[in-house]
C-alpha positions in Angstrom: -17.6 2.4 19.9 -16.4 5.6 21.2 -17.4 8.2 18.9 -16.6 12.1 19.1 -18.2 14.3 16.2 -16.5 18.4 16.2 -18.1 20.9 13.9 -16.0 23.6 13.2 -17.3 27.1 11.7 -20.6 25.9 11.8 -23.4 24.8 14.3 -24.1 21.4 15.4 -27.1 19.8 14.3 -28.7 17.0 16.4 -29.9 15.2 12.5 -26.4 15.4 10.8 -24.9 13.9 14.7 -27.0 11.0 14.2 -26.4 10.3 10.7 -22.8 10.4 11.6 -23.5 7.6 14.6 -25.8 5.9 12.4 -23.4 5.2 9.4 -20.0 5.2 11.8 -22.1 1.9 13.0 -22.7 0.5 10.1 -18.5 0.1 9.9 -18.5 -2.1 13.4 -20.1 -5.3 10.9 -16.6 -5.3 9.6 -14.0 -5.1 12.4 -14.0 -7.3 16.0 -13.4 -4.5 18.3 -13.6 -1.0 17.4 -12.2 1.7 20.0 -12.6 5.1 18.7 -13.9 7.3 15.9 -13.1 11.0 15.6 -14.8 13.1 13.2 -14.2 16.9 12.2 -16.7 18.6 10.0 -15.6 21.9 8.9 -17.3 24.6 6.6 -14.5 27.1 5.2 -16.6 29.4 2.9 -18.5 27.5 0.3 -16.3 24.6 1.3 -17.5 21.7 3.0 -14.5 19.1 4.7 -15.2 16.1 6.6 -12.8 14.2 8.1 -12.7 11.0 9.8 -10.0 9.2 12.2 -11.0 5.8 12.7 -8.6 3.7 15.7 -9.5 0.5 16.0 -7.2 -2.7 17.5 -4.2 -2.7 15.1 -6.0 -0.3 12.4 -5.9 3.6 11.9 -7.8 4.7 9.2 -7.9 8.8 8.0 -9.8 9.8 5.4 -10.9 13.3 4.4 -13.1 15.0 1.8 -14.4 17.9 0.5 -17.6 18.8 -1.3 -20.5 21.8 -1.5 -22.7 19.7 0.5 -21.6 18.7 4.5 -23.6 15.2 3.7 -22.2 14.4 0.7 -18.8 15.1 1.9 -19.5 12.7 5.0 -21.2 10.1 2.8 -17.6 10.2 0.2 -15.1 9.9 3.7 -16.9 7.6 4.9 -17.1 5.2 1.4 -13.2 5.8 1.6 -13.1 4.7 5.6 -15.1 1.1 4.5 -13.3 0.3 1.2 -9.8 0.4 3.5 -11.3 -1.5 6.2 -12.5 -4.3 3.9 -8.9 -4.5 1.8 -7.6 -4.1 5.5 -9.8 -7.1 6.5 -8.8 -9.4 3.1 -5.0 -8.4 3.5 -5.0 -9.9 7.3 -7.4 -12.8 6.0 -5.0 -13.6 3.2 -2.2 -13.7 5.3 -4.1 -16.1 7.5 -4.8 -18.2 4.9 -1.5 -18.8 3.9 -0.1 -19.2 7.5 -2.7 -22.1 7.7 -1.5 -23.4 4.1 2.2 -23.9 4.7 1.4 -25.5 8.3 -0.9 -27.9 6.8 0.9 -28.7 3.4 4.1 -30.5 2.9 7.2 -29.2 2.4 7.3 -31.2 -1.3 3.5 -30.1 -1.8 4.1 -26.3 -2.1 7.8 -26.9 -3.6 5.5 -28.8 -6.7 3.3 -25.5 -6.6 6.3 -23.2 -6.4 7.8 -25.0 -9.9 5.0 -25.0 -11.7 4.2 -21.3 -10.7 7.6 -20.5 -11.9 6.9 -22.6 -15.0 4.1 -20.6 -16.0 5.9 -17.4 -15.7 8.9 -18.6 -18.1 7.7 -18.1 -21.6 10.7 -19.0 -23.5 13.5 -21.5 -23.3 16.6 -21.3 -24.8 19.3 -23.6 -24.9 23.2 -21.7 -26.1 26.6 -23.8 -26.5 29.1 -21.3 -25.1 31.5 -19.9 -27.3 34.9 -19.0 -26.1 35.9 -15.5 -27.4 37.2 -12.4 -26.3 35.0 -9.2 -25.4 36.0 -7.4 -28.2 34.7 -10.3 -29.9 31.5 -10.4 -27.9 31.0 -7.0 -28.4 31.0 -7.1 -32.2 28.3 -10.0 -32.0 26.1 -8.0 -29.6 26.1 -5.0 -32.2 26.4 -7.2 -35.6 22.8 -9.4 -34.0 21.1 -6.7 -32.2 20.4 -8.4 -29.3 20.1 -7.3 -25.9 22.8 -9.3 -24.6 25.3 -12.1 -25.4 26.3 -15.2 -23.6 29.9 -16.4 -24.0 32.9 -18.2 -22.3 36.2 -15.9 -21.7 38.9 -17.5 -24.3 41.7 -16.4 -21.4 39.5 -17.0 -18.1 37.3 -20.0 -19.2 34.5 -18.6 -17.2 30.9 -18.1 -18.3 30.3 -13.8 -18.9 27.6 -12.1 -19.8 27.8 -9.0 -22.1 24.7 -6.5 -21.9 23.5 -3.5 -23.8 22.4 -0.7 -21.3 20.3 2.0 -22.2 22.2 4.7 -22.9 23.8 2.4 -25.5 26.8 1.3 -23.1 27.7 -2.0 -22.2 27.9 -3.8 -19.2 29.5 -7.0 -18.0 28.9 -9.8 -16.0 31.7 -12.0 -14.8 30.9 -15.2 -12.9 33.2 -17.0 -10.4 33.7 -20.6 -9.7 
């Protein structure tokens, strides 16, 4: 790991260069390869900023802080830096995983899942018997019921539309071909 520590407005300290090795180290557990890690510590007044560019293969990281204390600003960047290389790790792991689960499933297997997924999602059924009527009809139901929208067959079209109540107390329609 190819680590390059800068301290601006301030003077380098052979202790704080360590700590920064020590804990940029403690990061390599968690990625294959790491390449490079640049970090710029900068005191502007009674501010302390430390930054932190972390390259590694397919991964750039950036994180930067600011506290009273140099150490404490290091110690937040850095908690940043690992939290996005774990959920960087799990993201590429879960795609993995699922890679692997649709080579070694069936095609019927995840279409099972994929209905019952979809079956836990829909709440309510309802079943309608399409009425043919005109939209001036459908628009009388809509405000007479207070629904959101109304389901009806075109007396003149005989196709199936769908009348809907927008939010600025409009309507809109939906017209379906066949």
């Amino acid at each position: 790991m190819q680590i390059s520590v800068t301290f601006r407005n301030t003077e380098a300290e052979d202790w704080f260069k360590q700590y920064v090795n020590d804990r940029l180290s403690k990061t390599q557990k968690y990625l294959d390869k790491p390449l490079e890690a640049k970090v710029i510590l900068t005191v502007e007044k009674f501010r302390n900023v430390a930054e932190v560019n972390f390259m590694a293969k397919g991964i750039n990281i950036n994180g930067k802080e600011e506290a009273k204390d140099m150490q404490l600003a290091f110690d937040n960047v850095m908690d940043k830096i690992e939290r996005q290389i774990i959920k960087h790790k799990e993201k590429t792991r879960s795609h993995k995983e699922t890679s692997e689960k649709w080579e070694s499933e069936s095609i019927a297997a995840v279409a099972d899942e994929f209905e019952e997924e979809l079956s836990s999602r829909v709440v309510e059924t309802r079943r309608i018997v399409l009425v043919p009527m005109s939209l001036d009809e459908a628009i009388m139901q809509l405000e007479d019921n207070g629904n959101k929208f109304v389901v009806y067959r075109d007396a003149m079209s005989e196709k199936v539309n769908v009348l809907y109540r927008k939010e600025d107390q409009t309507f809109g329609l939906i017209e379906t071909s066949n």
